[in-house]
C-alpha positions as CSV (number, residue, x, y, z in Angstrom):
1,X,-18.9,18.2,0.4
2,X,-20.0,14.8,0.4
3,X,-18.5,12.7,-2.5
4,X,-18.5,9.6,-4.8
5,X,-15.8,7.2,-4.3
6,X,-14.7,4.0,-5.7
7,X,-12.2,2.0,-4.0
8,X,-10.6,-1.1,-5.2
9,X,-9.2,-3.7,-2.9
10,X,-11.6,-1.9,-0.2
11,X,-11.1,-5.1,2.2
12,X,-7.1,-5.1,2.3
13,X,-5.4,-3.7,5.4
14,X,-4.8,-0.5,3.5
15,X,-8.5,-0.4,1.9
16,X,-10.3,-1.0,5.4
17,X,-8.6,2.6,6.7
18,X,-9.6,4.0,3.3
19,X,-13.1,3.0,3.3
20,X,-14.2,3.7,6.7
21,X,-12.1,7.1,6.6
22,X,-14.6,8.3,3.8
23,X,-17.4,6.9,5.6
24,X,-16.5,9.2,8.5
25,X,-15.9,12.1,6.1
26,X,-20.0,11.4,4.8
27,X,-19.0,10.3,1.3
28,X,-20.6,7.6,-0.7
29,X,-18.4,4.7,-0.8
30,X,-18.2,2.2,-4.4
31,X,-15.9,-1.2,-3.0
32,X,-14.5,-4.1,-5.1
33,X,-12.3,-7.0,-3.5
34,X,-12.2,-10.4,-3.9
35,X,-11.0,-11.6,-0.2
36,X,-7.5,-12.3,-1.4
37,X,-5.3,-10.9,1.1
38,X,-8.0,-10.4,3.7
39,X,-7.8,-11.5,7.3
40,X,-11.5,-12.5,8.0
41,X,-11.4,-12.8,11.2
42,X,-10.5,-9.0,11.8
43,X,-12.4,-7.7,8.5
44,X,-15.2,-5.5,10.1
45,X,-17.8,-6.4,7.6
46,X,-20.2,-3.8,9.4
47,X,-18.6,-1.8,7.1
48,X,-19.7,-3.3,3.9
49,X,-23.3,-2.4,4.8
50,X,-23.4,1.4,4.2
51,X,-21.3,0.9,0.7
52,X,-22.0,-0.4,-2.8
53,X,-20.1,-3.7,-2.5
54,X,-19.0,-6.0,-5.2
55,X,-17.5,-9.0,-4.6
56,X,-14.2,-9.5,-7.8
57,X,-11.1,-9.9,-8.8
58,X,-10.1,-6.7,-10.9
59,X,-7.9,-8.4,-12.9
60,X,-10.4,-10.6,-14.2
61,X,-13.3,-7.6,-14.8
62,X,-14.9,-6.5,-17.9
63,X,-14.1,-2.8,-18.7
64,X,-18.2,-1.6,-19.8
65,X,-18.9,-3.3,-16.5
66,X,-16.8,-1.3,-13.9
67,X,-17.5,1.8,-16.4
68,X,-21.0,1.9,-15.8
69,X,-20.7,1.0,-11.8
70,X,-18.3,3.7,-11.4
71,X,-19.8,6.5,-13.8
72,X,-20.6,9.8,-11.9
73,X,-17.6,8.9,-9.4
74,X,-15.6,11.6,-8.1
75,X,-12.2,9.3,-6.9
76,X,-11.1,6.4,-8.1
77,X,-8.5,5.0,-5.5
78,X,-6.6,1.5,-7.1
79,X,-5.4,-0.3,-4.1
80,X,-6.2,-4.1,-5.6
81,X,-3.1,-5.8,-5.8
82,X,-1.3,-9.1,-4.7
83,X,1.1,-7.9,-2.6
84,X,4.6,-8.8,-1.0
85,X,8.3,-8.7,-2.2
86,X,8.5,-12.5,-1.0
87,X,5.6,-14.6,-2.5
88,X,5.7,-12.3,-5.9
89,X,8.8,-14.9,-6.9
90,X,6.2,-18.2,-6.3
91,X,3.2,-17.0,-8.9
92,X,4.8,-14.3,-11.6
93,X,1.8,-14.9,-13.7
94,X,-0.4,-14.5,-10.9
95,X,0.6,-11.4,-9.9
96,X,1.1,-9.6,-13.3
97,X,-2.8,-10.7,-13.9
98,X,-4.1,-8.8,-10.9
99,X,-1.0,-5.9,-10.6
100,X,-0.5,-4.8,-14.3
101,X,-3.7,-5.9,-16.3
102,X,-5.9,-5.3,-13.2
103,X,-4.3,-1.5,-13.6
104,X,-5.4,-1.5,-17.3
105,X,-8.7,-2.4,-16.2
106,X,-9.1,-0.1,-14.0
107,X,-7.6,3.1,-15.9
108,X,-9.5,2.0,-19.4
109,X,-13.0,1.8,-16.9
110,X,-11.6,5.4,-15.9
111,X,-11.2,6.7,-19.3
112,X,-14.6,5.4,-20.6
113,X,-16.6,6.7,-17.4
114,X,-14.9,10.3,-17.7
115,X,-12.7,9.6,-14.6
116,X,-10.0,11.8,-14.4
117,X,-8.9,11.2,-10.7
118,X,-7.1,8.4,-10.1
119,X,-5.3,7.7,-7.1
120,X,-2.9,4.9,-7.0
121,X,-0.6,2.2,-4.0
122,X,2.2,2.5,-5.5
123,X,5.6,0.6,-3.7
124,X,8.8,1.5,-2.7
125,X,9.6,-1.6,-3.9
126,X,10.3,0.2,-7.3
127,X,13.7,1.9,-6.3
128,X,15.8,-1.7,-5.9
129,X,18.9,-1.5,-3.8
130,X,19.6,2.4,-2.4
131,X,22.2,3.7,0.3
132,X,20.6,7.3,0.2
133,X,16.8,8.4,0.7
134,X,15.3,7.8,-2.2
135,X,13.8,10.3,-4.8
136,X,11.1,10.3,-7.0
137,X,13.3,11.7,-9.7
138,X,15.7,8.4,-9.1
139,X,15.4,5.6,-12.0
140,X,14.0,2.6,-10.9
141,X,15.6,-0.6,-9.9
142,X,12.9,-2.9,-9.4
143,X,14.6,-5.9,-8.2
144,X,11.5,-8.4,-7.6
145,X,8.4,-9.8,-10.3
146,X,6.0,-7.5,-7.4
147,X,8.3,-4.3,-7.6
148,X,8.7,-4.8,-11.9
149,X,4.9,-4.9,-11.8
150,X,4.0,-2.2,-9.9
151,X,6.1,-0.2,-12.1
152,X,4.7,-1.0,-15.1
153,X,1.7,0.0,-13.7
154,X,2.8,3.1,-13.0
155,X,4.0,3.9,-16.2
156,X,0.6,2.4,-17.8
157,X,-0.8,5.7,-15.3
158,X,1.6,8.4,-16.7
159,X,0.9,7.0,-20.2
160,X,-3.1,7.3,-19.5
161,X,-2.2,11.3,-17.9
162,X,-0.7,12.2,-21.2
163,X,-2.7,10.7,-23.6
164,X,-6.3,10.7,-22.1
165,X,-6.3,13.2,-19.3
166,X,-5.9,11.4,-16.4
167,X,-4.9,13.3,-13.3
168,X,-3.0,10.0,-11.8
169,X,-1.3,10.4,-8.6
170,X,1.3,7.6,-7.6
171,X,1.7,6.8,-3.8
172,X,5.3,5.0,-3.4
173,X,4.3,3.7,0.1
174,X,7.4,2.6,2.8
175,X,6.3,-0.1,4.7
176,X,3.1,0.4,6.1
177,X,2.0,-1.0,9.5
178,X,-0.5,0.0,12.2
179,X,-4.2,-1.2,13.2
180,X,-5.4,-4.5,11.4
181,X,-2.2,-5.7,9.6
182,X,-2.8,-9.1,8.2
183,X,-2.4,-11.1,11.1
184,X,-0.9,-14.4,9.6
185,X,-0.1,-16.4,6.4
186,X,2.4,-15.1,3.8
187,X,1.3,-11.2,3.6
188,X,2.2,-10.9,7.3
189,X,4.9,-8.1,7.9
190,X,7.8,-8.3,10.0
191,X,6.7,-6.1,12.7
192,X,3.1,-8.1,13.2
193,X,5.7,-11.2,12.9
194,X,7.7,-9.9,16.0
195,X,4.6,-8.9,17.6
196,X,3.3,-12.6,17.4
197,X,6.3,-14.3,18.7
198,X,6.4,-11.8,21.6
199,X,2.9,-13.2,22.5
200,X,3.6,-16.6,22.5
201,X,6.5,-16.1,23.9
202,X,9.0,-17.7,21.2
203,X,12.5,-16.2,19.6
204,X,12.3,-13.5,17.2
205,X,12.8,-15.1,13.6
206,X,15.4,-12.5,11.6
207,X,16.3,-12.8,8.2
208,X,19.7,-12.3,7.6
209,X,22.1,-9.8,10.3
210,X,19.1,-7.9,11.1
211,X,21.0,-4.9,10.0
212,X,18.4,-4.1,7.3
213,X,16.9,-0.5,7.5
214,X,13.2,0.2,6.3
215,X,11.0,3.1,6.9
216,X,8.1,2.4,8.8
217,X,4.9,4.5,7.8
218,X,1.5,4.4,10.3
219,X,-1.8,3.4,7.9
220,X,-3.4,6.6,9.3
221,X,-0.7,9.1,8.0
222,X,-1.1,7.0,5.0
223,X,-4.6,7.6,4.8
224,X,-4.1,11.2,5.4
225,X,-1.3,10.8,2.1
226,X,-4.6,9.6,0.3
227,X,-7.0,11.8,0.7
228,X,-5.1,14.6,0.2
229,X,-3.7,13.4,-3.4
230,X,-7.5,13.1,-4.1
231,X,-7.8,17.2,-3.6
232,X,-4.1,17.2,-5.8
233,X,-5.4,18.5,-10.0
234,X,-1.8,17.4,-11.8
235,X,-0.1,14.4,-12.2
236,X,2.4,13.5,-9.7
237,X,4.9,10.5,-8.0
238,X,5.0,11.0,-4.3
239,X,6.9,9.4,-1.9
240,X,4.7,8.3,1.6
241,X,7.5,7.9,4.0
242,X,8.3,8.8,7.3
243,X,12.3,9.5,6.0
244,X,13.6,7.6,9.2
245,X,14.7,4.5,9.1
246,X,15.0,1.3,12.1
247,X,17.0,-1.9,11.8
248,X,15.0,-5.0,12.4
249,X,17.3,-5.6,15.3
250,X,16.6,-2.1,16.5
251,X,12.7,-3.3,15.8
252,X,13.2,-6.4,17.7
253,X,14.5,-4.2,20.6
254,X,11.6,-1.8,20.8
255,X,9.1,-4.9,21.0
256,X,11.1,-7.6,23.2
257,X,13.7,-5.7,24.8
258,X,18.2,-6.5,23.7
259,X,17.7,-9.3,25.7
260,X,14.8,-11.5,24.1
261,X,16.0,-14.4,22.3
262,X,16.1,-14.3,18.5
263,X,17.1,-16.8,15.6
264,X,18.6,-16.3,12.5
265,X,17.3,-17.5,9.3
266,X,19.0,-17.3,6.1
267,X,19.0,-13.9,4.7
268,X,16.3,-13.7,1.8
269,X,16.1,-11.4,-1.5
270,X,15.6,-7.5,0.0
271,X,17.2,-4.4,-0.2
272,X,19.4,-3.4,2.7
273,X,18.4,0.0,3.2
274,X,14.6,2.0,2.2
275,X,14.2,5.3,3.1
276,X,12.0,7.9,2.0
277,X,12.6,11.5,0.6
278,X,9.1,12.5,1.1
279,X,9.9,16.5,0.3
280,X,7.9,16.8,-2.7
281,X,4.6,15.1,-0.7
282,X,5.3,17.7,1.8
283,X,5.4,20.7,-0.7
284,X,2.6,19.5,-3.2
285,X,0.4,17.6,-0.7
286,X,1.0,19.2,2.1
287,X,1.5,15.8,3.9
288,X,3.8,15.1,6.7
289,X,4.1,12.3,9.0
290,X,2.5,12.6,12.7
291,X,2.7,8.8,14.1
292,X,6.2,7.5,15.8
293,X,7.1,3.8,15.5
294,X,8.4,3.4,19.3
295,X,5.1,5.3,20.4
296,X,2.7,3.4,18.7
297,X,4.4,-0.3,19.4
298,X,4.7,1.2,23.0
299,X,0.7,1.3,22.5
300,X,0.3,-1.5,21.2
301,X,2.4,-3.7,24.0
């Protein structure tokens, strides 16, 4: 059944899957983004014709004006953000504008338009330090400006779910790659980084030993993690992880071999180890993971 969706930050790497997945599925599509964090050159703006575009930062909207646009919406999926551990540290005012009272925005639009389901990118980012998988049940240890806003945020969502009706699902995404990662500047990841340097044919740049683990998630089985919350009637804090983890050495191997030259940099502010628990996405979604890391960089080379 075809439905109304609205979709902040429908340009981002994340938001392009999104928006052209419910195109394909027949729904009606509502986008806001103001460019931020968006790689022009690999934007398919093709897209932007068969949706309701409008072109703003969320963080500086009026609440009657995204009310009425969105009224009659089915979904509302909040995906505007500035994102990044990294550059969060440079602009703290910035990034609370757009990450907290952009959230705000967009719940209060939600409340007065009858909205109830509310679908938000959450961050990993939220747990701090770990040495186990981590648990949705595990208090947070938000350990950068970017993680300490997206989990006030979150808690702006429960509050909205238990005073207003909201049925807010939070996605805690592990470091999403895939198809049309930002490309360059400072939102590039570490694996489009590598992928780069193997191109031109430079050393791999590491931060630090290397020896950091992360959880690499493919954008499509993140997608999938989205529209399935969007079917999901309760409240709920899910973990979108794969719950296997690579070193960025081991990373480096899978994309230049053991023997490609690398250099490293001083080690920066991260965690050491992020790993998902994703068993309660499994059991309430009924999400799992399909896409391997090797496979997919295998493609990709």
């Amino acid at each position: 059944m075809s439905k109304k969706i609205v979709i902040t930050g429908c340009c981002g790497f994340i938001g392009r899957h999104l928006m052209k997945r419910c195109l394909d599925d027949g729904h009606t599509v509502i986008g806001y983004d103001d460019y931020s964090t968006t790689d022009q050159k690999t934007l398919d703006a093709g897209l932007l014709r068969h949706i309701k575009f409008y072109y703003y930062d969320i963080g500086k909207m009026k609440v009657t004006s995204l009310a009425k646009q969105i009224d009659g919406a089915d979904a509302f999926f909040h995906l505007a953000a500035k994102a990044r551990v990294q550059p969060s540290f440079d602009n703290i005012p910035l990034y609370d504008l757009t990450n907290v009272h952009g959230t705000t925005i967009a719940l209060e639009a939600c409340r007065v338009a009858g909205l109830n389901n509310f679908i938000f990118a959450g961050s990993s980012s939220v747990y701090g330090n770990k040495t186990t998988p981590s648990k949705e049940s595990d208090t947070p240890n938000p350990t950068s400006p970017y993680a300490m806003q997206k989990l006030v945020a979150e808690n702006y969502i429960k509050f909205y779910s238990e005073h207003f009706g909201l049925k807010g699902k939070i996605l805690r995404y592990f470091n999403v790659y895939g198809n049309y990662m930002t490309s360059e500047g400072q939102y590039m990841q570490a694996l489009q980084t590598f992928l780069n340097q193997k191109y031109d044919g430079v050393p791999f740049t590491i931060c630090g030993d290397g020896e950091q683990r992360r959880d690499f998630t493919n954008i499509d089985d993140v997608i999938e993690a989205n529209m399935l919350a969007s079917n999901y009637n309760e409240f709920g804090v899910f973990n979108i992880g794969t719950g296997t983890t690579y070193s960025i050495n081991e990373l480096c191997d899978m994309i230049g071999g053991k023997e490609y030259h690398r250099r490293n940099l001083p080690a920066r502010n991260e965690p050491n180890f992020v790993c998902a628990d994703n068993s309660l996405a499994k059991k309430c979604l009924g999400w799992t993971p399909k896409i391997n890391l090797s496979g997919w960089i295998n493609q990709m080379l």
